[in-house]
C-alpha positions in Angstrom: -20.7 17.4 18.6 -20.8 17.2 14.5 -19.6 14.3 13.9 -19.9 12.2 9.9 -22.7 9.6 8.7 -21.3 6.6 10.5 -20.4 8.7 13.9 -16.4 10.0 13.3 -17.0 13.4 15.4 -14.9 16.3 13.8 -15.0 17.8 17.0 -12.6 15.0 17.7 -10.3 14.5 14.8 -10.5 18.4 15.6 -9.0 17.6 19.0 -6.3 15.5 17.4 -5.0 18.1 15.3 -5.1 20.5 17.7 -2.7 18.3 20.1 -0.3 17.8 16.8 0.8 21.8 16.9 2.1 22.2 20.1 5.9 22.4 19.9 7.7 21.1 16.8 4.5 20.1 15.5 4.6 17.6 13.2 8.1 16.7 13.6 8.0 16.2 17.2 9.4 13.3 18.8 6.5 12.1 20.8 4.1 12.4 17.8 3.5 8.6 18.1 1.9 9.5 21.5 -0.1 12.2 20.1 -1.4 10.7 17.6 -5.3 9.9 18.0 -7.5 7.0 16.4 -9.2 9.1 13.8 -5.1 10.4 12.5 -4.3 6.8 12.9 -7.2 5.4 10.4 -6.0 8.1 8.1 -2.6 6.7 8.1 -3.6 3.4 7.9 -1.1 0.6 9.3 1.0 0.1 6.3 3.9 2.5 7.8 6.8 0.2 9.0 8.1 2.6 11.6 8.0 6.0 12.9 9.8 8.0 10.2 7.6 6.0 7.4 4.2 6.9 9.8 5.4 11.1 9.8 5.7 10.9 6.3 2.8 9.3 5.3 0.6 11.6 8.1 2.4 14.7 6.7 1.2 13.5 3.0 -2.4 13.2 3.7 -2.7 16.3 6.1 -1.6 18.4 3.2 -3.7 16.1 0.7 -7.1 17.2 2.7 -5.7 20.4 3.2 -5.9 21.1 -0.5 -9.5 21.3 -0.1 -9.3 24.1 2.0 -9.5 28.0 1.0 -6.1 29.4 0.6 -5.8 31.7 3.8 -7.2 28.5 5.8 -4.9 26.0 4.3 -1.8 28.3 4.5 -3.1 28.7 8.0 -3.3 25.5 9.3 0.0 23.5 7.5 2.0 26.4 8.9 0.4 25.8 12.6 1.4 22.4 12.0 5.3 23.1 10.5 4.2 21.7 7.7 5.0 24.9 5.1 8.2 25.9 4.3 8.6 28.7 6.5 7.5 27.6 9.4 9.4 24.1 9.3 12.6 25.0 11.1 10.3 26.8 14.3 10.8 25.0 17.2 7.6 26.4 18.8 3.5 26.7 18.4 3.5 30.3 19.5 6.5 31.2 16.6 4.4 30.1 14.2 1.5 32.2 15.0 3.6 35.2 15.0 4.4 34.4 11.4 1.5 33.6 10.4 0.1 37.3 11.8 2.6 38.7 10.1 2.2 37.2 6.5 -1.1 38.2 7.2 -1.4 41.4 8.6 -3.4 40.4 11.5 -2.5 40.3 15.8 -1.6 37.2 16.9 -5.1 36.5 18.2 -6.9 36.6 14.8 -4.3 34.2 13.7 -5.2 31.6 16.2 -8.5 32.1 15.9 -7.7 31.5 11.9 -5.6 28.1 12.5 -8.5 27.2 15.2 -10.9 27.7 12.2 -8.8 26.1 9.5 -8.4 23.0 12.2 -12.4 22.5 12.4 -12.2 22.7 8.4 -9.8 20.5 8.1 -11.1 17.5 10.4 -14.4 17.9 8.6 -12.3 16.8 5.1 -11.1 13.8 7.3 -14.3 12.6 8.4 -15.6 13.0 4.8 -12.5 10.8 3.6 -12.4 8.2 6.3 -16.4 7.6 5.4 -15.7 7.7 2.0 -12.8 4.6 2.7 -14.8 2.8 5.4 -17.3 2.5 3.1 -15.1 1.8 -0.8 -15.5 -1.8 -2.3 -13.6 -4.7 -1.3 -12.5 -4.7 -4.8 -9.9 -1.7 -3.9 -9.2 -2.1 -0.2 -6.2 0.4 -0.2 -7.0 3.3 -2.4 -6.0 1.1 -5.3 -6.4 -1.7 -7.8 -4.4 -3.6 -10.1 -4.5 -3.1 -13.9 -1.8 -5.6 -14.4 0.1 -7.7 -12.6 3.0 -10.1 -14.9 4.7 -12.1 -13.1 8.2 -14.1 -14.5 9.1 -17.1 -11.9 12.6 -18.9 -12.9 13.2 -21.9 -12.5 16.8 -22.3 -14.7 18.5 -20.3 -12.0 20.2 -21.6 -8.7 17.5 -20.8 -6.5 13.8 -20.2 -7.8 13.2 -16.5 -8.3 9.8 -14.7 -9.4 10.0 -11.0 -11.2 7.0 -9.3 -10.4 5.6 -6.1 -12.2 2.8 -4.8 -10.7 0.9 -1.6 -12.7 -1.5 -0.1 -10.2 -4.5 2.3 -10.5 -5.0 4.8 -7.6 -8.6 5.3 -6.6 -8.3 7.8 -3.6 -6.0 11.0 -3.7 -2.9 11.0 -1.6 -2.0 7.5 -2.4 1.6 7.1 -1.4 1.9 3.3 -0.3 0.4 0.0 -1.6 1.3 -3.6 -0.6 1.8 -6.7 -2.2 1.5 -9.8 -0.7 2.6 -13.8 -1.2 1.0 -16.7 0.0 3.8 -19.5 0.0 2.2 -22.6 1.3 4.4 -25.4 3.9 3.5 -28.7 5.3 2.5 -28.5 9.2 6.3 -29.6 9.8 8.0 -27.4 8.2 9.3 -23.9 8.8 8.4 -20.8 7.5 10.3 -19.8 4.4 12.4 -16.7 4.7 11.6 -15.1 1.4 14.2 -12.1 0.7 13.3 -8.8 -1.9 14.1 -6.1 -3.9 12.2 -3.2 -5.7 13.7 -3.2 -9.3 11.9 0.1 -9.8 9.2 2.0 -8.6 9.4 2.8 -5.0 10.9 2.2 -2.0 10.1 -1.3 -0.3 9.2 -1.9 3.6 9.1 -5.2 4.8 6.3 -5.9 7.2 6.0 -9.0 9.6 3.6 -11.6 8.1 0.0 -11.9 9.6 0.6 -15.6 9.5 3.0 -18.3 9.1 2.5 -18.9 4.7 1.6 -15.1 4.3 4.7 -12.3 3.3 3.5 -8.8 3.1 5.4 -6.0 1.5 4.7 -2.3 1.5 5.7 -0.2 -1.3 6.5 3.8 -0.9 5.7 5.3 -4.1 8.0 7.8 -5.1 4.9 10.4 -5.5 1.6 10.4 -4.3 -1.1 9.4 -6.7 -4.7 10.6 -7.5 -7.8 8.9 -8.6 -7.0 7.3 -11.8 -3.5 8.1 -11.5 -1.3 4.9 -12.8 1.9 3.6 -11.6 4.0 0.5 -12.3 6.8 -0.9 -9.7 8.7 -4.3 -9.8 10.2 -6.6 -7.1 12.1 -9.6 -7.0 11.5 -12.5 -4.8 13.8 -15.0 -4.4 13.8 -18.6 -2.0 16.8 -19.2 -0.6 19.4 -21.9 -1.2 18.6 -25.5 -0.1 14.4 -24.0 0.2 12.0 -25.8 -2.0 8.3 -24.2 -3.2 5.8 -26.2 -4.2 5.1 -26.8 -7.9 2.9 -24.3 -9.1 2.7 -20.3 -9.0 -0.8 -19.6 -8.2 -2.4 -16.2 -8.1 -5.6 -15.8 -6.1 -7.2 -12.1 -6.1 -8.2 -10.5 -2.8 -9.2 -7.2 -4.7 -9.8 -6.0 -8.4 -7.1 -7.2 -11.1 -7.8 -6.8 -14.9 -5.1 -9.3 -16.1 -2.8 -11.7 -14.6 0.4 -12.5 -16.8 2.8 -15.6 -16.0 5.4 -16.9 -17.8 7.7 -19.7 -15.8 10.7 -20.6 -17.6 12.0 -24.2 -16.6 15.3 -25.7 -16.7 15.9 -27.4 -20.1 18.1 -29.5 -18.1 15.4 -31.1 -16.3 12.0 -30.6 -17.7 9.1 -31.1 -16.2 6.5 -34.0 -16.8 3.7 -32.0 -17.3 2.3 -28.7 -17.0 -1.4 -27.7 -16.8 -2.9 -24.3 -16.5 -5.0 -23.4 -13.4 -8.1 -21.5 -14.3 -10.6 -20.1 -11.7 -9.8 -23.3 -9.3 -10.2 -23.7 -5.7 -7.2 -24.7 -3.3 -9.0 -28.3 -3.3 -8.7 -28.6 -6.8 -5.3 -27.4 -7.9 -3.8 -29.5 -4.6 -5.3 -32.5 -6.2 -5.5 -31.8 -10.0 -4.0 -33.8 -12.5 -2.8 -33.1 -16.2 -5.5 -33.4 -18.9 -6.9 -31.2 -21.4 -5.5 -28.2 -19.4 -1.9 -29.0 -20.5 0.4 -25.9 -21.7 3.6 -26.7 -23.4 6.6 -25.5 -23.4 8.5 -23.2 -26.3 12.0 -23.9 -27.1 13.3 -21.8 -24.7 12.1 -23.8 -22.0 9.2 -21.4 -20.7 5.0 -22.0 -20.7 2.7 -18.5 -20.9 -0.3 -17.9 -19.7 -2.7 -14.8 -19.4 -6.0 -14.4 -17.8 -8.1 -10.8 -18.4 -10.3 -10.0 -15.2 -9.9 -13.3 -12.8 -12.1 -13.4 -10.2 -11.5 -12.5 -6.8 -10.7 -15.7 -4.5 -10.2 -18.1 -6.8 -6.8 -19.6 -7.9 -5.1 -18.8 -11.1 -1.5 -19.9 -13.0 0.0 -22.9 -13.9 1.1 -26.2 -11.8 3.9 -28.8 -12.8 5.6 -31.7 -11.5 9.4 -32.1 -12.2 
C-alpha cells in the first residue's frame, strides 16, 4: 500500500475515486455518500451545501488532473463525467465506450487506462493534501491577505462596515476563501444577527458560526486562482436596527495580512469624546484603555484614518471611541 510522507495511502484516495465513476459520476445524487475522507480533506469544509461541495470537488479533480499526461487526464475526467462529452452519459460503462473510441482502443484497454489514470491521479492528491497539512499557519486556506480596508459608518441609521479584502492565492485551484467577524456581547445578551452582501467579487455563503461572538462567511470566487494569483472582493455588513456594537472596530490577524486600512466616519451630529488608535494590543488592554497620546482626530468630514503595514498575527489593531 503506497501511501504519502505522513501516511494518506493513494491506494485509498485511489479507492475513492474509483467509487465516484459508477453511474452519473460526478453528478450523482448520492455523491455525498460516496464521498471518502481523503476527497473530503481535499474539499475542505468551507462548501455550504451539496451543490457548493460538487462544484468545488469537480474544481480540484480537474486542478490535479492537469498534472497528468494528456491521454491519462482525458482518461480519467471523462470516467468521471467531468469532460464535455461525456457529461450528459448516464452510465460508467458509456463512458468507456467513448473513451475506446476517441482512442482507438477495446473497451478493456480503456479501463485499464482510466484504472491507471485513477492511481495517477490519487498520487497528485496525496502530494497536495501533504503539501496543505503541512503550509504555515500564516495562510491556512490556500491564501493570504495583501490588503484588507475596511470603511465602518457610523452617520448612517444603523452602523454598517464596507469591507474590501484583496487576497493572494498560495495553492492552485483556489476557488473559496472566508472572512470572518468577531463581534463581542455581554454574557446576557444575544447573539447579534449580522446580515451581508458581496458588493463585488464573488458569490457569498453564509456558514453557521463556530461560536456565539464568531460570524463566518465563505466567498465563491468567480474563478479559480493560482499561486500568486490576486483577487479583490467586497462585502457589506450591517447590525440591525435597535442592535448596538461596542465602541471600537478591532482587527486581530489569525493568518498573514500586509496592511490593514480603517477609516470610521462618525456622525457630526454627535461626535465622539475621544478616539485613540489601537496598535498591536491585547483584548485586556483595548477593554480597559483610555485616551492619551494614542489620540486620532477627526477631519472635517467627521471620519479618523488609520493604516498599519504587516500587523502581527493575534494581536488587536484599529481604533476605539466613546460617544
Amino acid at each position: 500500500m503506497t501511501s504519502n510522507q505522513d501516511g494518506a495511502p493513494t491506494s485509498l484516495i485511489a479507492a475513492e475515486i474509483k467509487a465516484l465513476r459508477k453511474g452519473r459520476g460526478i453528478r450523482a445524487r448520492d455523491l455525498e455518500q460516496r464521498l471518502g475522507p481523503y476527497l473530503r480533506e481535499l474539499v475542505g469544509d468551507i462548501a455550504s451545501d451539496i451543490a457548493d461541495r460538487r462544484r468545488l470537488l469537480a474544481s480540484e479533480l480537474t486542478t490535479q488532473a492537469a498534472r497528468l499526461p494528456d491521454d491519462l487526464r482525458t482518461a480519467v475526467l471523462a470516467s468521471l463525467g467531468q469532460s464535455t462529452e461525456t457529461r450528459q452519459m448516464t452510465r460508467f460503462g458509456d463512458r468507456v465506450s467513448w473513451l475506446a473510441e476517441q482512442s482507438g482502443h477495446t473497451d478493456r484497454t480503456a479501463l485499464r487506462r482510466i484504472d491507471a489514470a485513477e492511481q495517477l491521479l490519487a498520487e497528485e492528491i496525496a502530494g497536495e493534501l501533504r503539501r496543505r497539512r503541512g503550509r504555515p499557519a500564516s495562510a491556512p486556506a490556500g491564501w493570504y491577505l495583501d490588503e484588507f480596508r475596511t470603511i465602518l459608518r457610523l452617520d448612517t441609521p444603523n452602523p454598517e462596515s464596507h469591507e474590501r479584502r484583496r487576497i493572494v492565492a498560495t495553492r492552485p485551484g483556489l476557488t473559496h476563501v472566508m472572512a470572518w467577524l468577531d463581534v463581542p456581547r455581554k454574557p446576557d445578551e444575544p447573539r447579534m444577527d449580522l446580515t451581508a452582501e458581496v458588493l463585488y467579487g464573488g458569490r457569498l455563503v453564509r456558514r453557521p458560526s463556530q461560536a456565539g461572538n464568531r460570524f463566518e462567511f465563505v466567498i465563491e470566487l468567480p474563478a479559480p486562482l493560482g499561486p500568486g494569483d490576486q483577487h479583490e472582493y467586497a462585502l457589506i455588513l450591517r447590525v440591525p436596527q435597535g442592535e448596538q456594537m461596542r465602541p471600537h472596530y478591532i482587527f486581530t490577524p489569525e493568518y498573514q495580512c500586509n496592511a490593514f486600512d480603517l477609516t470610521v466616519r462618525f456622525d457630526l451630529d454627535h461626535p465622539p469624546v475621544w478616539v485613540r488608535a489601537v496598535s498591536g494590543e491585547t483584548v485586556r488592554m483595548f477593554d480597559d484603555a483610555r485616551p492619551g497620546s494614542d489620540l486620532v482626530k477627526l477631519d472635517r468630514a467627521g471620519e479618523a484614518h488609520v493604516r498599519f503595514e504587516k500587523p502581527v498575527m493575534y494581536l488587536g489593531y484599529g481604533l476605539q471611541w466613546q460617544l
